[in-house]
C-alpha positions as CSV (number, residue, x, y, z in Angstrom):
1,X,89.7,-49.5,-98.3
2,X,86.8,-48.4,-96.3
3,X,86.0,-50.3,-93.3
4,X,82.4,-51.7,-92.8
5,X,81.1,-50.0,-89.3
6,X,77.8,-52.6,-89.6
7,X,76.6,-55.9,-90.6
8,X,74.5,-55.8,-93.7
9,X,72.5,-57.1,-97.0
10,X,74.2,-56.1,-100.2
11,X,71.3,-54.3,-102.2
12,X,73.1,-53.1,-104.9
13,X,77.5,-53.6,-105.8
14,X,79.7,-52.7,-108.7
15,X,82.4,-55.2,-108.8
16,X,82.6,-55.1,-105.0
17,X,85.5,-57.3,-103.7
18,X,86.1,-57.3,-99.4
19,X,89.1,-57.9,-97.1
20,X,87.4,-60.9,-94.4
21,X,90.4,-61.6,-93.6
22,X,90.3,-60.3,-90.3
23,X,87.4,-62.2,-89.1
24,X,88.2,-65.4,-91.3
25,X,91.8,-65.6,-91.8
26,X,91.3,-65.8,-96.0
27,X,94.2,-63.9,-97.7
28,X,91.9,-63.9,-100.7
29,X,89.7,-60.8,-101.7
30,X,86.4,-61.7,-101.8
31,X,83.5,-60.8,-104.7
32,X,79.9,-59.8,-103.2
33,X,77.2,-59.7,-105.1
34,X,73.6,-59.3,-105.1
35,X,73.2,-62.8,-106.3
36,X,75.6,-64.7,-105.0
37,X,77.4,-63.5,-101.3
38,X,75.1,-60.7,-100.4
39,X,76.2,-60.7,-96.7
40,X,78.4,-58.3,-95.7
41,X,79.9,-58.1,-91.8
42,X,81.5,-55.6,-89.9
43,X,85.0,-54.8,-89.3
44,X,85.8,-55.7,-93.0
45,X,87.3,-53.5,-95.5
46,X,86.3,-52.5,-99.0
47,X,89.4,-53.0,-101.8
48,X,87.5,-52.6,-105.0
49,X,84.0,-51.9,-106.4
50,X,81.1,-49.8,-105.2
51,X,78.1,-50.7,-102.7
52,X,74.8,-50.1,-101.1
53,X,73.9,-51.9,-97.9
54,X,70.6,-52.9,-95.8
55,X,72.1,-52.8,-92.0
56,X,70.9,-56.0,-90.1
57,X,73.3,-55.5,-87.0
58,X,75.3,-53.4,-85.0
59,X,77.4,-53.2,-82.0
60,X,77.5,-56.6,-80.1
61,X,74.9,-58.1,-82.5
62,X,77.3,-58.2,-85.5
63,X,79.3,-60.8,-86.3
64,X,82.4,-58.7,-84.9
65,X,80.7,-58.4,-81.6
66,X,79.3,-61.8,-81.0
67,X,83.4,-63.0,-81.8
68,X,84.8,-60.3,-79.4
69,X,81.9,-61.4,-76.2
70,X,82.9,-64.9,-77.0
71,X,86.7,-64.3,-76.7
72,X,86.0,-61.8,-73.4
73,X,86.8,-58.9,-75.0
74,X,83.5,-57.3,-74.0
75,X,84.7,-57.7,-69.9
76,X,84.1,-53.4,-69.6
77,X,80.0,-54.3,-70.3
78,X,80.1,-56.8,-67.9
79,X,81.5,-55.7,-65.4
80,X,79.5,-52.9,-65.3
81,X,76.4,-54.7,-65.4
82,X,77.7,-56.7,-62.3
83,X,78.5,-53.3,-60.2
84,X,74.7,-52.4,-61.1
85,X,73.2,-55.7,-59.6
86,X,75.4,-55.6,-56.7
87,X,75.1,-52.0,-55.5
């Protein structure tokens, strides 16, 4: 499936079912819909269905990125910063 590049706002799905499991663990495709689940995160993977999304982050402000600055992931950005401050 195709993998989500964004965080988003599902705005319109055909029987749209998503891999989390690499951010949660869940084994279990999951069913998005307008109604009911409308969030959709990136660094998921589409198995089934069809979609249109509104983006509401990218980057380090998706879920993804938030998760991989918490586990230190993002050290390259930091340490950059720090070389800037310091001269």
């Amino acid at each position: 499936g195709d993998l989500l590049p964004a965080d988003g706002v599902l705005i319109q799905g055909n029987d749209l079912k998503i891999d989390e499991s690499a951010l949660t663990g869940e084994s279990d495709h999951v069913r998005k819909s307008v109604d009911k689940d409308p969030m959709l995160l990136s660094g998921t993977h589409v198995m089934e269905g069809s979609g249109k999304m509104v983006v509401t982050a990218v980057g380090v402000n998706s879920q993804t990125g938030i998760i991989f600055t918490l586990l230190g992931a993002g050290g390259a950005e930091e340490e950059e910063k720090k070389e800037k401050k310091g001269g």
